[in-house]
N, C-alpha and C positions, 0 to 999 in steps of 0.2 A: 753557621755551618762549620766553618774555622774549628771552634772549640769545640762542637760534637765530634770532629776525627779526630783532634787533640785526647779528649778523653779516652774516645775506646783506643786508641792506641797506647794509652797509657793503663789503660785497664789491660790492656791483653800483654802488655807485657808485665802487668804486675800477676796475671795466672800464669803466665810459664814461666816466670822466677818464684813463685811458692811450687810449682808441679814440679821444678826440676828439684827442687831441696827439699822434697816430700819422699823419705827411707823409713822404710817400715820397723820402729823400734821395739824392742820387747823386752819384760823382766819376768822372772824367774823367782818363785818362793818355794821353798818347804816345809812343812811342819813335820815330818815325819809319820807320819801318817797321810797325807798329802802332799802333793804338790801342785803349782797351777802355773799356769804360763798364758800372761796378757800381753797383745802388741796391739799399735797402734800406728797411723800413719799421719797423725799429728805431728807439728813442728813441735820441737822441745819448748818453744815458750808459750802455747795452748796446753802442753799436756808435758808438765818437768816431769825428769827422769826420776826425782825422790816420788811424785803421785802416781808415774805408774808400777814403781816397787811397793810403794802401800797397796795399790790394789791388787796386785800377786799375792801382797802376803792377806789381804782381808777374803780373797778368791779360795786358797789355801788354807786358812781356819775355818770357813766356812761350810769348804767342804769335807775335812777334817771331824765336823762337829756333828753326833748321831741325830736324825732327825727327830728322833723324840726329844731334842732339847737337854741329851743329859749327858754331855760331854762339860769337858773341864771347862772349855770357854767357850761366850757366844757372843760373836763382836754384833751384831743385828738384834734388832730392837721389832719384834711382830707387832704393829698397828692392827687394832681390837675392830674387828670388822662392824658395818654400821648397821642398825637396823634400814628398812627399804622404806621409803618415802613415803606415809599416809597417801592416797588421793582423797 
């Protein structure tokens, strides 16, 4: 009994020491012809500050990029859809 209130009092204070250090961060890309802006409310060592400037900027050419595919870059790879399962 001891060590089951041990615990959850060491679990509840490990959620209100992540809740209280949970700031909502966000970056910022442009291509010029785009821009996009990602936040997150990840702690920076779930989600480092350089992955979420990649995905600003992968957000940013993507939607930069004409849907018909015929823009200068296309950082996305389309997976060739499957035929439907015999019965």
């Amino acid at each position: 009994m001891k060590s089951t209130l041990i615990s959850l009092a060491a679990a509840s204070a490990l959620a209100l020491s992540l809740s209280a250090c949970n700031k909502e961060r966000s970056a910022e890309a442009d291509t010029g012809t785009a821009t996009a802006k990602v936040s997150t409310d990840a702690p920076p060592a779930a989600v480092p500050d350089a992955q979420l400037q990649q995905q600003a900027q992968q957000a940013a050419t993507a939607a930069s990029t004409p849907v018909d595919g015929s823009g200068p870059v296309s950082t996305t790879t389309a997976v060739a859809p499957t035929a439907p399962a015999k019965k």
